[in-house]
C-alpha positions as CSV (number, residue, x, y, z in Angstrom):
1,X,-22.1,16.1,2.7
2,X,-24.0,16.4,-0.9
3,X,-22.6,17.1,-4.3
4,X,-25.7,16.6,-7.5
5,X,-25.6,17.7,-10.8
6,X,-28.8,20.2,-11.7
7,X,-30.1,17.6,-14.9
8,X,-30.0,14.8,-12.4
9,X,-31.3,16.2,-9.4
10,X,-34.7,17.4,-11.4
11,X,-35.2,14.0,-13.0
12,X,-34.6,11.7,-10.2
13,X,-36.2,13.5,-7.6
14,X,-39.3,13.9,-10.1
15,X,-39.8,9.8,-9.2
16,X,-38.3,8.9,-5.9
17,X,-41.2,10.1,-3.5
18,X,-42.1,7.3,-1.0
19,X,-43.3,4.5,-3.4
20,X,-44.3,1.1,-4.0
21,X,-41.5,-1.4,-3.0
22,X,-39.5,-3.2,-6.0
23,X,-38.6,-6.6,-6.9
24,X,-34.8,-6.6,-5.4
25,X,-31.6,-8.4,-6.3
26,X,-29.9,-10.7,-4.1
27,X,-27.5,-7.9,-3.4
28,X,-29.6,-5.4,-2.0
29,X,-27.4,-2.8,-0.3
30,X,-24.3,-1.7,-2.5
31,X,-20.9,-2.5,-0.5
32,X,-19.9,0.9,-1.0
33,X,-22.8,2.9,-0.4
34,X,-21.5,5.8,2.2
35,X,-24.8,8.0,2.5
36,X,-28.1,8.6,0.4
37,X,-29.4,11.9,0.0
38,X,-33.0,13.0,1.2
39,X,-33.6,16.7,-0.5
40,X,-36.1,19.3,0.7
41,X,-36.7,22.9,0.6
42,X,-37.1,23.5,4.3
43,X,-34.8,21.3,6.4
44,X,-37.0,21.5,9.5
45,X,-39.8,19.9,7.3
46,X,-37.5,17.4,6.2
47,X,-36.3,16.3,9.7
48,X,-40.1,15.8,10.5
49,X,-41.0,14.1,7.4
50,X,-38.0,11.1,8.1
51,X,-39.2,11.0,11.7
52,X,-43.3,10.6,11.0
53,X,-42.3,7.7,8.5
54,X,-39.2,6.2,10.5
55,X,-39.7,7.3,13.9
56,X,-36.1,8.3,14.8
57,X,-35.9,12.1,14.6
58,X,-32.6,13.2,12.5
59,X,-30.0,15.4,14.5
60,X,-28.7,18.4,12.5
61,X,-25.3,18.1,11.0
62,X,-24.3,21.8,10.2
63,X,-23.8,23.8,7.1
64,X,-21.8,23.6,3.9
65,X,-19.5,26.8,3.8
66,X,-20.5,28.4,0.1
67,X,-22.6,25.7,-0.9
68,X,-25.5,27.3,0.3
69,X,-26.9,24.0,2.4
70,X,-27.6,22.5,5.8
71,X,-27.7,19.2,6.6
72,X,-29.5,16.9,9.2
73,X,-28.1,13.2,10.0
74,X,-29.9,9.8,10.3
75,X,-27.4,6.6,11.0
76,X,-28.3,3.9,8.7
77,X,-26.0,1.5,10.3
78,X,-22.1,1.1,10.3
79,X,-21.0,3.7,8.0
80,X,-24.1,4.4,6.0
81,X,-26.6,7.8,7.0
82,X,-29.1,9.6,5.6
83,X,-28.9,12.5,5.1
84,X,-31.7,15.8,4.9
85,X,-30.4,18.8,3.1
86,X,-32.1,21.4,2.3
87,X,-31.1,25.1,1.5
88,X,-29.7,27.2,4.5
89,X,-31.1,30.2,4.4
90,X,-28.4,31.9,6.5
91,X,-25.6,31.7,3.5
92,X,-25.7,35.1,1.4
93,X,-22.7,33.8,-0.9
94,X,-23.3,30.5,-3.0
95,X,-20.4,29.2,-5.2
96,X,-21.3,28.8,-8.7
97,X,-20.6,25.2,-9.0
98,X,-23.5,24.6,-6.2
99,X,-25.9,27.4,-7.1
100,X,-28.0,24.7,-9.1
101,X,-28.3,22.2,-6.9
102,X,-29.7,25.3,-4.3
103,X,-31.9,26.1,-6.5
104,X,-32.8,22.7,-7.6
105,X,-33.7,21.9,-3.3
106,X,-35.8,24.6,-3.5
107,X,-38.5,23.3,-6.3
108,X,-38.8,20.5,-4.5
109,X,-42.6,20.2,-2.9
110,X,-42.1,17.5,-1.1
111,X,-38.8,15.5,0.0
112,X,-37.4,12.8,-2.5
113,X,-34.2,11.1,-2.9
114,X,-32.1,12.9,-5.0
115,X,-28.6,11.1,-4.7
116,X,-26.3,8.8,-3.3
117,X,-22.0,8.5,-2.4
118,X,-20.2,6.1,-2.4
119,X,-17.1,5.3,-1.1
120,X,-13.8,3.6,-3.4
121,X,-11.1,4.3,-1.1
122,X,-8.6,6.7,-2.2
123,X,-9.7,9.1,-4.7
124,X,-6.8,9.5,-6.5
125,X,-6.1,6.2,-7.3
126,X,-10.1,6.2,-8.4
127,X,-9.4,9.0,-10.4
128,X,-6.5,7.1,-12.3
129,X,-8.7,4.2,-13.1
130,X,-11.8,6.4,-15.0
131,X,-8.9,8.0,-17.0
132,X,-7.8,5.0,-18.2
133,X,-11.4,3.8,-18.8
134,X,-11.8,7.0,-20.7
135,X,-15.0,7.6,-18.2
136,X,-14.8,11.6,-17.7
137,X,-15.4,12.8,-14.4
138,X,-14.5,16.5,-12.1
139,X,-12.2,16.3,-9.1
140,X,-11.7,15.5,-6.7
141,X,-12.7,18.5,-5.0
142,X,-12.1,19.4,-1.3
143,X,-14.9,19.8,1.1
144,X,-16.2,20.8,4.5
145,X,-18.5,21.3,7.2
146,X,-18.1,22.2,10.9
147,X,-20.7,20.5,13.3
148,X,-22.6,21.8,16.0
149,X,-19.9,20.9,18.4
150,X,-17.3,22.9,16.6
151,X,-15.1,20.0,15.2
152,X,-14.7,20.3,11.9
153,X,-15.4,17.5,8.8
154,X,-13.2,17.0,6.3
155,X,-13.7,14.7,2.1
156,X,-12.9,15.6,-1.0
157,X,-15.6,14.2,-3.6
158,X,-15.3,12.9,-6.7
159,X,-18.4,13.5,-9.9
160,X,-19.0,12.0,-12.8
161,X,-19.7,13.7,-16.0
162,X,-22.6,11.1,-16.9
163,X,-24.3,10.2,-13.6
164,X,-26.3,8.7,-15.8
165,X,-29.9,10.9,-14.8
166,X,-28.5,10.9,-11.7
167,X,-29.3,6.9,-10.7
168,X,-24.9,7.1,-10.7
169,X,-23.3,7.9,-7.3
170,X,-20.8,10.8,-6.4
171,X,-17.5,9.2,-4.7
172,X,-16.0,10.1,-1.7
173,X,-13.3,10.0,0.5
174,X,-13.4,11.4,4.0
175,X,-10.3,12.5,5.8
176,X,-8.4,10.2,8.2
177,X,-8.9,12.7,11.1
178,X,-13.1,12.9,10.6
179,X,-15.2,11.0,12.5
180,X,-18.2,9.0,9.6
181,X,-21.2,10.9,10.5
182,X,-22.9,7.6,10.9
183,X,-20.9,7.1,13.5
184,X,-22.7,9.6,16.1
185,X,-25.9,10.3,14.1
186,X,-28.8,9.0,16.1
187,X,-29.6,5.9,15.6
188,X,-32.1,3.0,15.4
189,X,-32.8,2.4,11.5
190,X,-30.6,0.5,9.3
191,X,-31.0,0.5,5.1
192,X,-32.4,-2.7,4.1
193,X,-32.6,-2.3,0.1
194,X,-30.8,0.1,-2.4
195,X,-31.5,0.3,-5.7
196,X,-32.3,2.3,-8.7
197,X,-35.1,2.3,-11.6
198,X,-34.8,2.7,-15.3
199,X,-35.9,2.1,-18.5
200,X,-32.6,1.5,-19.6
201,X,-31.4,-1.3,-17.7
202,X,-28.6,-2.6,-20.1
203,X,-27.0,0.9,-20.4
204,X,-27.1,1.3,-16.5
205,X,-25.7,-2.0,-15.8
206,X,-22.8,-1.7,-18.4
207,X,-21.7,1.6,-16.7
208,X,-22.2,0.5,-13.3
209,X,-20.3,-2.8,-13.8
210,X,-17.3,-0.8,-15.4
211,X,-17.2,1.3,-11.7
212,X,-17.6,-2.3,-9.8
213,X,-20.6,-0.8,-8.0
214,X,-22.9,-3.7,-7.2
215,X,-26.0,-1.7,-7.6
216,X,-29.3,-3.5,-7.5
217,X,-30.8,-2.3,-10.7
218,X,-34.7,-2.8,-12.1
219,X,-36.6,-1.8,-14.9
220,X,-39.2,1.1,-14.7
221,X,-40.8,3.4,-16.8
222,X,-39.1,6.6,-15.1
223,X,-35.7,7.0,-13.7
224,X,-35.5,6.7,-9.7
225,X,-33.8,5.6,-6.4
226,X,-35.4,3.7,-4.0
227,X,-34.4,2.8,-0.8
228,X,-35.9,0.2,2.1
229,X,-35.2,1.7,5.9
230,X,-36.5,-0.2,8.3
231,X,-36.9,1.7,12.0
232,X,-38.6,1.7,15.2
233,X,-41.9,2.4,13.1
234,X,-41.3,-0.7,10.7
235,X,-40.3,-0.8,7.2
236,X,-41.0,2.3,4.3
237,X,-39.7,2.3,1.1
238,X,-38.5,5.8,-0.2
């Protein structure tokens, strides 16, 4: 599953290759955090890139119907994955809505974090709570994907309007009748640190305490997500 905004994709996948590690707050995984988003232009590439660095080889999820994607999965413990997504090139028809973001996976020249989701419960309800904090935002929106042994995943996603150069997540909620992908995805990693970078640390922390997201926030010179997986080949920092 991926939903990211074209101005946000560009800037935070310009600095979130694999990188130094940060100094981390004491919460160092959001409590919402549902799945972080690895982007590539070539998903085999992608798959081989997580397992050189973790050493668990991602399984692939299936496509996105009109989004013009494919996905591979990574468990990063209970209900948290990674997930590698790159641009299927099997899907002739791209909905307008996601064409960016295509095109956006298919700069890339080497894989980067380019997002995260995370997970408030019932999106309507989270809808009625950014209205009344006049934060504006589009959706929810229904979404899809059938996997490789035919059953069929079901969310409907939620995006802000200011994601905030894309350090904000995208919200979801998945149906009662999908299994969480992290639930089967292989296994044998688990995300140690979340957090994002950015020159405007006051700004980020206002907005991000207005959403209740305890998100682990530092200063840098450029905006970025960084995460800490640890694995069967020991601990990188993306």
């Amino acid at each position: 599953m991926a939903t990211l905004r074209r101005r946000s994709f560009i800037a935070v996948a310009a600095g979130a290759a694999f990188a130094p590690p940060l100094t981390w707050a004491a919460t160092e995984v959001p409590t919402l955090l549902d799945h972080v988003l690895l982007g590539c232009n070539d998903l085999d590439r992608g798959i081989d890139f997580v397992q050189q660095h973790t050493g668990v080889r991602a399984a692939f999820g299936g496509v996105h119907p009109g989004r013009g994607t494919h996905n591979a999965l990574l468990s990063l413990g209970q209900r948290r994955y990674l997930e590698v997504i790159a641009p299927d090139p099997q899907q002739e028809h791209v909905e307008p809505f996601a064409q960016l973001q295509v095109d956006g996976l298919k700069e890339l020249t080497s894989p980067r974090l380019i997002g995260w989701a995370a997970h408030p419960g019932d999106l309507e309800k989270f809808a009625i709570r950014l209205r009344e904090a006049s934060i504006p935002f589009v959706g929810p929106r229904p979404g899809s994907r059938q996997r490789p042994d035919g059953k069929l995943l079901q969310w409907k996603t939620l995006n802000l309007e200011h994601e905030k150069t894309g350090l904000l997540p995208f919200f979801i909620e998945w149906s009662a009748n999908s299994l969480h992908p992290s639930a089967d995805a292989p296994k044998g990693c688990k995300i140690t640190h979340f957090g994002a970078v950015t020159p405007n640390t006051d700004e980020l922390m206002k907005i991000v305490n207005m959403l209740e997201l305890d998100l682990p926030v530092s200063f840098g010179d450029k905006p970025a997500l960084q995460a800490v997986i640890t694995g069967p080949k020991g601990e990188v920092t993306i």
